[in-house]
C-alpha positions as CSV (number, residue, x, y, z in Angstrom):
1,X,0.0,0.0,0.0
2,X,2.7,2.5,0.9
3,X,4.9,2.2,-2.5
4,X,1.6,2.5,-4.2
5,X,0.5,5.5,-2.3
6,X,-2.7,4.2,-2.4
7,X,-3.6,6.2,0.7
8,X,-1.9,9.1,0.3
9,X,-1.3,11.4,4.0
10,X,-4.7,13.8,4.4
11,X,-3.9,16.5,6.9
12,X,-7.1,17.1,8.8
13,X,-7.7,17.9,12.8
14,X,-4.3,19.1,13.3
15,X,-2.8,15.3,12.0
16,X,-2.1,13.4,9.2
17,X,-4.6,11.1,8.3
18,X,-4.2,7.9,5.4
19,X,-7.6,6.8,4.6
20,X,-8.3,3.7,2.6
21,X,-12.4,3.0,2.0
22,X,-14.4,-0.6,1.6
23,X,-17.6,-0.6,-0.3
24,X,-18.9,-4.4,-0.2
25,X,-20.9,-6.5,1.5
26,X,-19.4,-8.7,4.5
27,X,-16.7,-11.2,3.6
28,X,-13.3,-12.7,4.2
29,X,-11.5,-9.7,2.2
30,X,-13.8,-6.8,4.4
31,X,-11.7,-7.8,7.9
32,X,-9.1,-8.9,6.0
33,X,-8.2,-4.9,4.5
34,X,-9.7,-3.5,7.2
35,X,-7.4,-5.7,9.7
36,X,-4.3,-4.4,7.1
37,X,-5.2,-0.7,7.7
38,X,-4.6,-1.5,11.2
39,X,-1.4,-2.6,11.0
40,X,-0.2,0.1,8.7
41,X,-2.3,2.9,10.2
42,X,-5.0,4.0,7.8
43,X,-8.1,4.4,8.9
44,X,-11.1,1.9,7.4
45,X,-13.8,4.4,5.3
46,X,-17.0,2.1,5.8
47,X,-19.7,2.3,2.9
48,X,-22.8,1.1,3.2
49,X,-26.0,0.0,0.9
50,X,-28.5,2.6,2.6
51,X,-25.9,5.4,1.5
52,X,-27.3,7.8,-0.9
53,X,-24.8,9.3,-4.3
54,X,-24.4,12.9,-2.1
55,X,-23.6,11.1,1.7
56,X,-21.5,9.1,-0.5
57,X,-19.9,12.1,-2.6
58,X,-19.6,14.0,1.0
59,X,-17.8,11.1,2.5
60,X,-15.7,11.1,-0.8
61,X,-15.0,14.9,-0.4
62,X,-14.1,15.3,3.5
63,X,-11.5,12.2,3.6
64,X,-9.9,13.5,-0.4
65,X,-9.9,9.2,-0.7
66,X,-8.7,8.0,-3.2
67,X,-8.6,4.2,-3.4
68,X,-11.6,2.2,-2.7
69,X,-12.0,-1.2,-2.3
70,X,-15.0,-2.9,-3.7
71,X,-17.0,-5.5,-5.2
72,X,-18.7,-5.9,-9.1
73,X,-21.5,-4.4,-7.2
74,X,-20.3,-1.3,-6.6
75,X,-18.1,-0.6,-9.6
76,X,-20.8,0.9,-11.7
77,X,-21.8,3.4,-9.0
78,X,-18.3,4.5,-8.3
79,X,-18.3,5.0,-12.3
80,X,-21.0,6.7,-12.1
81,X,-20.1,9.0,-9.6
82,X,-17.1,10.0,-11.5
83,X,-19.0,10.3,-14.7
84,X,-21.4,12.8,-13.0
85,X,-18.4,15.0,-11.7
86,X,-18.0,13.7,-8.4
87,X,-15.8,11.5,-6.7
88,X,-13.1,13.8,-7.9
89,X,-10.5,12.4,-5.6
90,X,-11.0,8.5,-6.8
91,X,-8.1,7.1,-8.8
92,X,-8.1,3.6,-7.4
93,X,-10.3,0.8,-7.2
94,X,-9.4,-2.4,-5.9
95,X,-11.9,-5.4,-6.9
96,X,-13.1,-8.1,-4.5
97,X,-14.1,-10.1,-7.0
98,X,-13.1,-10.9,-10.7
99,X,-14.4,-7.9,-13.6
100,X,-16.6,-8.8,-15.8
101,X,-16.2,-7.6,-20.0
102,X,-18.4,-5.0,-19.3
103,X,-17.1,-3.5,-16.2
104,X,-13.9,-3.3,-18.2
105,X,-15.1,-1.6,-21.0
106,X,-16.7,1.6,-18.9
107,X,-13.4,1.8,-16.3
């Protein structure tokens, strides 16, 4: 993660903050990241089904995050996001899970 600066330092409440976010439902590779932000000190960005595009976009906006670690489910809305201007911080996204042709073709 480090020679990858996929969580690149955020200053923020007088500190240096390395954020790193999860968007999937609960599996093995949910504790498993969030159990490897631990060790090198990010902090876990939780996000949730009952999040709506602008609690989402906010989220996006107050942590400057810019990898995300997800599942197929997700991939379109994070696209999506981007494609309507927001998410402007986003350059990463790790998958869960294996990309379909599709999900290829609009990343």
């Amino acid at each position: 993660m480090m020679e990858m600066n996929l969580c690149p330092d955020v200053t923020g409440d007088d500190r240096q903050w390395r954020f790193l976010g999860i968007w999937a439902k609960n599996r093995w590779e949910w504790l498993v990241t969030h159990i490897a932000n631990m060790y090198f000190t990010n902090t876990t960005i939780g996000f949730f089904d009952s999040m709506g595009v602008e609690t989402v976009d906010y989220i996006l906006n107050q942590t400057e995050l810019t990898t995300i670690c997800v599942t197929n489910d997700y991939i379109a809305k994070i696209v999506g996001l981007k494609k309507d201007g927001k998410a402007v911080h986003i350059q990463n996204l790790v998958n869960f899970d294996t990309c379909t042709e599709e999900q290829m073709t609009h990343c």
